[in-house]
Backbone as CSV, one residue per row, in Angstrom:
resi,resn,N_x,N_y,N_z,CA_x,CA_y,CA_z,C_x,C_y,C_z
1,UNK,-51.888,-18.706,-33.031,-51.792,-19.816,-32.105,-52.710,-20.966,-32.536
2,UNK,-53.818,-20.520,-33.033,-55.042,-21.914,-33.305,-54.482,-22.212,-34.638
3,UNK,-53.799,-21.734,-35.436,-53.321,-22.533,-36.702,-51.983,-23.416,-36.573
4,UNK,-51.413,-23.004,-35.279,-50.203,-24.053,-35.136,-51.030,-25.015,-34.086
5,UNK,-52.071,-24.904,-33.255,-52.329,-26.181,-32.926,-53.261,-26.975,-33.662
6,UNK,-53.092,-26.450,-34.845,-53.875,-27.384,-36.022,-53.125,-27.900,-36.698
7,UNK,-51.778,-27.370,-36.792,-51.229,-28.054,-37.724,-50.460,-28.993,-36.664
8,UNK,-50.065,-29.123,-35.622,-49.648,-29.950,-34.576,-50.752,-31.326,-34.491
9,UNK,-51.870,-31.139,-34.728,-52.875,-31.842,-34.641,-53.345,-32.787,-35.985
10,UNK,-52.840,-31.989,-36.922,-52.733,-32.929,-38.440,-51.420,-33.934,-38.061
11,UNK,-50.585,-33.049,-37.824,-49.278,-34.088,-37.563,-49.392,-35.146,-37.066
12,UNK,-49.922,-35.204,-35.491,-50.263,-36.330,-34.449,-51.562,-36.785,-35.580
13,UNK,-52.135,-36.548,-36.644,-53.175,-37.636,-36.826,-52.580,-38.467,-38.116
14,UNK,-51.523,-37.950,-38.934,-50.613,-38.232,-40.077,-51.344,-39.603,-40.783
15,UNK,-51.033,-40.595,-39.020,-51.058,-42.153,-39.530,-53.028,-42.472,-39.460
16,UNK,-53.146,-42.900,-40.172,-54.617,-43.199,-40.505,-55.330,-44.336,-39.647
17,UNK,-56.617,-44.227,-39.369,-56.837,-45.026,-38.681,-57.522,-45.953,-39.844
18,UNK,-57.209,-47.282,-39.104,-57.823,-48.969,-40.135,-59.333,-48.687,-40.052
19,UNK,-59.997,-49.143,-40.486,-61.653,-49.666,-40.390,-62.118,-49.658,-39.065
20,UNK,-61.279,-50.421,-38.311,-61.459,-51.571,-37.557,-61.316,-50.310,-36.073
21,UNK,-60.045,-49.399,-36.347,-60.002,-48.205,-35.303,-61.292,-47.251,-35.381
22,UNK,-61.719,-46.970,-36.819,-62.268,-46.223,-37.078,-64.166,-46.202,-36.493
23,UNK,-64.337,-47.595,-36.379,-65.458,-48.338,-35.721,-65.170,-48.056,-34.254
24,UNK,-64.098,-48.436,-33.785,-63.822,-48.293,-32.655,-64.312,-46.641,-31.630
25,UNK,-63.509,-45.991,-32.624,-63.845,-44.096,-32.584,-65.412,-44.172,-32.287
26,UNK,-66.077,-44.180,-33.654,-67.076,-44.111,-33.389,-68.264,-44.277,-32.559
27,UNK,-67.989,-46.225,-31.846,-68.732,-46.729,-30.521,-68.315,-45.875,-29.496
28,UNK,-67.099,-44.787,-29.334,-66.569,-44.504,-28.244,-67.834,-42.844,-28.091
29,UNK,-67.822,-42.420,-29.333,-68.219,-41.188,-29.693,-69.384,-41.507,-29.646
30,UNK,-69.988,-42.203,-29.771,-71.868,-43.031,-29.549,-72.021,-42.694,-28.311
31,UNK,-70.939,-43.363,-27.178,-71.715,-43.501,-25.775,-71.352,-42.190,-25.570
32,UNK,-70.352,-41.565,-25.210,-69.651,-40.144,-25.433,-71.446,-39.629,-25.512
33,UNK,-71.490,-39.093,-26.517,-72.577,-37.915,-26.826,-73.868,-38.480,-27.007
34,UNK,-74.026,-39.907,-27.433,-75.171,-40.140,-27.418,-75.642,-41.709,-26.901
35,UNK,-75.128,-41.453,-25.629,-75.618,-42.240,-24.547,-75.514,-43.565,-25.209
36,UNK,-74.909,-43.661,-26.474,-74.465,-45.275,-27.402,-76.041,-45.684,-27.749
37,UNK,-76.884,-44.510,-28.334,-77.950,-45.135,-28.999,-77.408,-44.843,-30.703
38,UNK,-76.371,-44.536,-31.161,-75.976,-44.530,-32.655,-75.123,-45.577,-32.727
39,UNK,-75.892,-46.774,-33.488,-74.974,-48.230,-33.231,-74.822,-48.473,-34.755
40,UNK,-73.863,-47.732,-35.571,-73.563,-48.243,-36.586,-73.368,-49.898,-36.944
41,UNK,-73.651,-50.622,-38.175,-72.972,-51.456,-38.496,-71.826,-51.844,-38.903
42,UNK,-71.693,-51.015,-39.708,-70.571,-50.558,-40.389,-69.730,-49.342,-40.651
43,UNK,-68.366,-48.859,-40.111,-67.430,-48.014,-40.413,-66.108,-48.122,-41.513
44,UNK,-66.606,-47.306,-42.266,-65.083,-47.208,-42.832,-65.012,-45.966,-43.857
45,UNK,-63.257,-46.325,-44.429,-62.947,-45.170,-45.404,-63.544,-45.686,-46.519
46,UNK,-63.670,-44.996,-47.186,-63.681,-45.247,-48.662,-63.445,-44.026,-49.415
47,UNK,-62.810,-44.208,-50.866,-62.278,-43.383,-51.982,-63.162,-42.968,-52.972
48,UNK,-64.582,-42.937,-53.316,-65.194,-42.776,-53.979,-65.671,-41.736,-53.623
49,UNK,-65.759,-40.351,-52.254,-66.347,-39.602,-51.852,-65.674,-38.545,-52.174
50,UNK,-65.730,-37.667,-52.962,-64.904,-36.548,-52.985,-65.844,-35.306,-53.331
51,UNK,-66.692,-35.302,-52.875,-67.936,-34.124,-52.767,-68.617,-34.082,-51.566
52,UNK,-68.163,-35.251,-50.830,-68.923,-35.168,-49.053,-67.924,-35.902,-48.360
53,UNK,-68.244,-35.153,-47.163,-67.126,-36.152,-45.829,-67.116,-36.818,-45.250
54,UNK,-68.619,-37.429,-45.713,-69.065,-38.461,-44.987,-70.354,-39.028,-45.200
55,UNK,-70.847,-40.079,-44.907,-71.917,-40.310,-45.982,-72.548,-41.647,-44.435
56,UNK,-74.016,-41.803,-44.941,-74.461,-42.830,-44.116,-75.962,-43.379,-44.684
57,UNK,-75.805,-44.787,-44.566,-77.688,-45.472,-45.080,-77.770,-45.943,-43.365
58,UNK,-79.097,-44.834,-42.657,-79.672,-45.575,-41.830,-80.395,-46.635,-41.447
59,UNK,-80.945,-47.173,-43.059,-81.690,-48.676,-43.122,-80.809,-49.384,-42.426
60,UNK,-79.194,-49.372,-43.045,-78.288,-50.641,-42.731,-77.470,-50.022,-41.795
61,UNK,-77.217,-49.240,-41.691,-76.694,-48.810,-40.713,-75.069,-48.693,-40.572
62,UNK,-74.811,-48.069,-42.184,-73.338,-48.352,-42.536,-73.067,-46.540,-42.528
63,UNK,-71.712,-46.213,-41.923,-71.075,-44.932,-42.345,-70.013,-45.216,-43.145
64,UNK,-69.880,-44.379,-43.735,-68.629,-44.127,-44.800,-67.941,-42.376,-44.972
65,UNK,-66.573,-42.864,-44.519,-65.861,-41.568,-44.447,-65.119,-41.570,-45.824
66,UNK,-64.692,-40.065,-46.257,-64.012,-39.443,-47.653,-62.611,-39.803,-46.733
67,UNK,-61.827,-40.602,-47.445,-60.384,-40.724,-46.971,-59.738,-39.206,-47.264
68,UNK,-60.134,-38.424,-47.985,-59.526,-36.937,-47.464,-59.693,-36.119,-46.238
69,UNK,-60.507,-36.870,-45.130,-60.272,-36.322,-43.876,-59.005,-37.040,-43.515
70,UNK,-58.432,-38.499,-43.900,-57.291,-39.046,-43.201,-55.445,-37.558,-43.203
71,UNK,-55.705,-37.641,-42.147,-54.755,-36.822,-41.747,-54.767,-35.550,-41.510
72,UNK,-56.078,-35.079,-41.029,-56.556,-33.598,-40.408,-56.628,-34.157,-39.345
73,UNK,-57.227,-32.834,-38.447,-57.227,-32.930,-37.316,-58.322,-33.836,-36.562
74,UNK,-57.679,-34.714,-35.243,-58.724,-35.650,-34.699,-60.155,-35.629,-34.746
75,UNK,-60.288,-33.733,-34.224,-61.329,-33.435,-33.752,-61.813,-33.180,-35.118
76,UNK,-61.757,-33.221,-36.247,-62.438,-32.841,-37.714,-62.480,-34.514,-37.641
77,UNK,-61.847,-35.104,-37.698,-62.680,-36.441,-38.161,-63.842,-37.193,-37.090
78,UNK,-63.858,-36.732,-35.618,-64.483,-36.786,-34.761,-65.702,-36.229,-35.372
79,UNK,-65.966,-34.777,-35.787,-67.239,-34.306,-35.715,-67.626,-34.576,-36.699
80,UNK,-67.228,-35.202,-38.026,-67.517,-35.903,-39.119,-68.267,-37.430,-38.307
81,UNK,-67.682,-38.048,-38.011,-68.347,-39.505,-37.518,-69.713,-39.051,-36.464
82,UNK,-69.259,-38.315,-35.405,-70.767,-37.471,-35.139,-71.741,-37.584,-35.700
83,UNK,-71.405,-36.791,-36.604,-72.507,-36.154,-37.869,-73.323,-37.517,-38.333
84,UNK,-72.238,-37.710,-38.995,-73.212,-39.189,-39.620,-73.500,-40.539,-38.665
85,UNK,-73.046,-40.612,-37.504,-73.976,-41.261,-36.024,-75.263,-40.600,-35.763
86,UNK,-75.036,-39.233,-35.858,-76.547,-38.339,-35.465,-77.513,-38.948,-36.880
87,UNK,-77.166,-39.001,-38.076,-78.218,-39.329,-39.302,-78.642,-40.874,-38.409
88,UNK,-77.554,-41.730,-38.048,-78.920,-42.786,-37.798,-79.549,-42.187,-36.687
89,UNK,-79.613,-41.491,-36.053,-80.628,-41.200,-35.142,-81.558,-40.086,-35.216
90,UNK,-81.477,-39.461,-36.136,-82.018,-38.089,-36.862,-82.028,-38.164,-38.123
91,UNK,-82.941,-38.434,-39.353,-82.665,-37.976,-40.909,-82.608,-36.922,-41.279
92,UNK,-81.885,-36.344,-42.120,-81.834,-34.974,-42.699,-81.425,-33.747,-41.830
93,UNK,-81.616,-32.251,-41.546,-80.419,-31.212,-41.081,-81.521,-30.460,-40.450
94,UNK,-82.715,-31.170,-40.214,-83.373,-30.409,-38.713,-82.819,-29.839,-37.427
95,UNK,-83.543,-28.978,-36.537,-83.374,-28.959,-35.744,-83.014,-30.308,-34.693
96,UNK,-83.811,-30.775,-34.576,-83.160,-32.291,-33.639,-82.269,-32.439,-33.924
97,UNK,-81.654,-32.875,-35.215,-80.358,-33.240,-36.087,-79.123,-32.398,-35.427
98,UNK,-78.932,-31.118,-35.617,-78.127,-29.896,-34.731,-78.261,-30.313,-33.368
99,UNK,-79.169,-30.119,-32.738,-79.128,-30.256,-31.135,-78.946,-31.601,-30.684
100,UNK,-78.638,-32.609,-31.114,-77.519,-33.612,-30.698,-76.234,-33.183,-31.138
101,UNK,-75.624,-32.396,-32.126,-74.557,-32.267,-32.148,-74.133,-30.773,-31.075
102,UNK,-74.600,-30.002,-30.499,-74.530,-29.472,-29.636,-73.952,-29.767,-28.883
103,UNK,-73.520,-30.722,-28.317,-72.627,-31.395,-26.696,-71.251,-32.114,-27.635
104,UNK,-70.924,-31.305,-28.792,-70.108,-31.679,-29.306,-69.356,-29.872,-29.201
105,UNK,-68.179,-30.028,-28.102,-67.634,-28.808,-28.181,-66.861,-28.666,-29.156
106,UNK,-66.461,-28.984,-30.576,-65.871,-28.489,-31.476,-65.989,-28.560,-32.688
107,UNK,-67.889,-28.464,-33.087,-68.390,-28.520,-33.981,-68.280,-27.607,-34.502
108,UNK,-68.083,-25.767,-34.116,-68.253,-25.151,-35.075,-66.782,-24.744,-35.886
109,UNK,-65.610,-25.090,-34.653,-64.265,-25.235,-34.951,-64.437,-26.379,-36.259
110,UNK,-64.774,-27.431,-35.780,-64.725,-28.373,-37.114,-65.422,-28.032,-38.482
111,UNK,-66.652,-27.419,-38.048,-67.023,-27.483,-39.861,-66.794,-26.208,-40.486
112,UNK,-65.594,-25.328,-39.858,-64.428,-23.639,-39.873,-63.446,-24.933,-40.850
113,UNK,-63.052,-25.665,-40.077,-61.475,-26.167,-40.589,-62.020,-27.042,-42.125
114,UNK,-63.421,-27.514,-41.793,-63.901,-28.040,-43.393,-64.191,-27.158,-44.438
115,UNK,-64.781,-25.944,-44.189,-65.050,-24.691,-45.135,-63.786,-24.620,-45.568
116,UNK,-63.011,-24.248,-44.830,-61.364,-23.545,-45.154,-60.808,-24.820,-45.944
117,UNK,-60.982,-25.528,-45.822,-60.273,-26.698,-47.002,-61.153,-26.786,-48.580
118,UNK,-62.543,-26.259,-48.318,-63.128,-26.591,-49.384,-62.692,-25.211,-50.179
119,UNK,-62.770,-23.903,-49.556,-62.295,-22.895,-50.338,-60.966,-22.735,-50.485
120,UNK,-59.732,-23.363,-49.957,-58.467,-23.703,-50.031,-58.824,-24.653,-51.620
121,UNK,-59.436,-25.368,-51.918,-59.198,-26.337,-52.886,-59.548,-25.452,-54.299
122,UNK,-60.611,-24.206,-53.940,-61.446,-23.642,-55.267,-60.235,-22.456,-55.196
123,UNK,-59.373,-22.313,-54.979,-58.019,-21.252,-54.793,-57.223,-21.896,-56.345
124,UNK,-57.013,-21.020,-57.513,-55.964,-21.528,-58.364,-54.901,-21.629,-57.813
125,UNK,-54.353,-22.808,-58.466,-52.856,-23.199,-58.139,-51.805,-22.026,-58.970
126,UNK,-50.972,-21.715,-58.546,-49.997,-20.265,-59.465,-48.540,-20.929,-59.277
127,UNK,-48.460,-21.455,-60.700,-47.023,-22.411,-61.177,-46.047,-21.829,-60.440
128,UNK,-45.419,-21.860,-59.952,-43.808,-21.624,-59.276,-44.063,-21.079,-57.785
129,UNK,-45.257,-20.662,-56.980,-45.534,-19.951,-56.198,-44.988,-20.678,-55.315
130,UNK,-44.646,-19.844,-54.285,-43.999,-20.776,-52.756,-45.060,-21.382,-51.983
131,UNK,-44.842,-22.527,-51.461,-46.165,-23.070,-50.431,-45.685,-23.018,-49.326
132,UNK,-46.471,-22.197,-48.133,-45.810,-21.652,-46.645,-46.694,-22.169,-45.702
């Protein structure tokens, strides 16, 4: 049942969100969980990330998402923008850092559905095999 409402949930996210939505998400997810003290400057995708899902400089106050979350599930790109909202308000993977993401009910669902893609990717490909 939780893998068809994941894949129901990639579906409904297919179409990508612009910059401009993606900023939007985020201010929403600020006041959401953190009372809108994570005031990015800047949101967006970018293509240069393909070893992290997300990236952030708290000096300036810019996030940057791996356009390989575009088209998973909401709530995986949700707890991704989280994450890197909590760095401007927390540096590095302390305790504090975790316990703002705590009032995030589908953090541990989300970084399940990110493992499973990263060991989905280290899986050889087997020429002719069926994909189900």
């Amino acid at each position: 049942m939780t893998v068809m409402l994941d894949k129901l949930a990639a579906q409904e996210s297919k179409r990508a969100l612009g910059d401009g939505e993606l900023a939007e998400r985020a201010r929403r997810l600020s006041e959401q969980y953190f009372d809108g003290r994570a005031r990015p400057t800047s949101v967006r995708w970018v293509t240069n990330q393909n070893t992290r899902w997300g990236s952030c400089t708290p000096a300036e106050g810019s996030i940057r998402l791996s356009h390989r979350l575009q088209g998973m599930p909401e709530y995986v790109v949700d707890y991704v923008l989280l994450h890197e909202l909590a760095h401007l308000l927390v540096p590095g993977h302390g305790p504090r850092f975790w316990r703002l993401l705590e009032g995030y009910p589908r953090t541990e669902r989300a970084r399940g559905y990110l493992e499973g893609v990263v060991a989905a990717e280290r899986l050889p490909h087997v020429p002719g095999a069926r994909d189900e």
